[in-house]
C-alpha positions as CSV (number, residue, x, y, z in Angstrom):
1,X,-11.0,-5.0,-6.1
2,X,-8.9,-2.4,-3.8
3,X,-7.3,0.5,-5.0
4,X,-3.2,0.8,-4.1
5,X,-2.2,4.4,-3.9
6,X,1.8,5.2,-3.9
7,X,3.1,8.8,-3.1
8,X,6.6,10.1,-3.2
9,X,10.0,8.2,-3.8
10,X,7.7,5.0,-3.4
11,X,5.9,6.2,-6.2
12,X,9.0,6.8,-8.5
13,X,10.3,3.3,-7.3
14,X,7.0,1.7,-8.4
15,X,6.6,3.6,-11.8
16,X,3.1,4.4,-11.6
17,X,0.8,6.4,-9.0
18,X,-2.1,3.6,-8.3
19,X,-3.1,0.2,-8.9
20,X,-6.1,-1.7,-8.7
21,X,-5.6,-5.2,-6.9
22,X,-7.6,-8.1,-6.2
23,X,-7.1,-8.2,-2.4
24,X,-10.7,-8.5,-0.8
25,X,-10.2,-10.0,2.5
26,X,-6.4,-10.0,3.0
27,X,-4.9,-7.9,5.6
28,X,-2.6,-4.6,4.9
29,X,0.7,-7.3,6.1
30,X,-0.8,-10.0,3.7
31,X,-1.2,-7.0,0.8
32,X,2.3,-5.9,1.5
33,X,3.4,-9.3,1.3
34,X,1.9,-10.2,-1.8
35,X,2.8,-7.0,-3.9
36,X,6.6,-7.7,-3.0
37,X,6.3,-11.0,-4.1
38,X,4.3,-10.4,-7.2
39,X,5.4,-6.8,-8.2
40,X,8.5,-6.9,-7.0
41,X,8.0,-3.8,-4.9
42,X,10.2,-3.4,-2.0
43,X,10.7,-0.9,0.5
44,X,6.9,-1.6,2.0
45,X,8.1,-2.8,5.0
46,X,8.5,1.0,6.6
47,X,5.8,2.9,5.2
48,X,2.6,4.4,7.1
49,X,-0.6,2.9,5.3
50,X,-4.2,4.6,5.0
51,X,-7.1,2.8,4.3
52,X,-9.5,4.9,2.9
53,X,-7.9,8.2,4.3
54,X,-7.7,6.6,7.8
55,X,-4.5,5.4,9.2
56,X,-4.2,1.5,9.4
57,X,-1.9,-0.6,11.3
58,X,-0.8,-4.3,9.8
59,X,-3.8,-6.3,10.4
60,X,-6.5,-4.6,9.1
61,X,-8.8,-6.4,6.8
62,X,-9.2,-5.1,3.3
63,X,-12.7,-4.9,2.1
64,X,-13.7,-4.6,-1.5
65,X,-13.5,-0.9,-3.0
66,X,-11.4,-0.1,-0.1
67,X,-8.5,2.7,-1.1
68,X,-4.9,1.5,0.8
69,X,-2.5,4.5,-0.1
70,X,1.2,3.3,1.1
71,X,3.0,6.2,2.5
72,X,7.4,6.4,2.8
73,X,8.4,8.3,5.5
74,X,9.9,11.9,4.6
75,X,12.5,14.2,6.1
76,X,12.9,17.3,5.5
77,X,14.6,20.5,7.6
């Protein structure tokens, strides 16, 4: 199991702050993929991802106990 972290306006779209998933072995893309077409959780396509409080790019392989946190971007002045 992987833990799915979700922080700010993704996090009120989503309704709750984490998730456990059942994605050993997928990719972050494949992940993404999966939780729009199970969850229905959109707006994935243009967030920064971490895995395990690194910075990950689409095609890194999820391992299990790994935490992905899915990041929107922010503005601010």
């Amino acid at each position: 199991m992987i833990n799915i972290l979700f922080f700010a306006s993704l996090k009120d779209a989503v309704g709750v702050e984490s998730l456990t998933w059942n994605g050993e072995g997928l990719t972050v893309e494949e992940l993404k993929q999966a939780l729009v077409k199970e969850r229905n959780i959109n707006g994935l396509d243009s967030v920064m991802t971490a895995v395990n409080e690194e910075f990950a790019d689409s095609d890194t392989v999820l391992k299990a106990g790994d935490t992905v946190a899915f990041i929107p971007p922010v503005s601010g002045g």
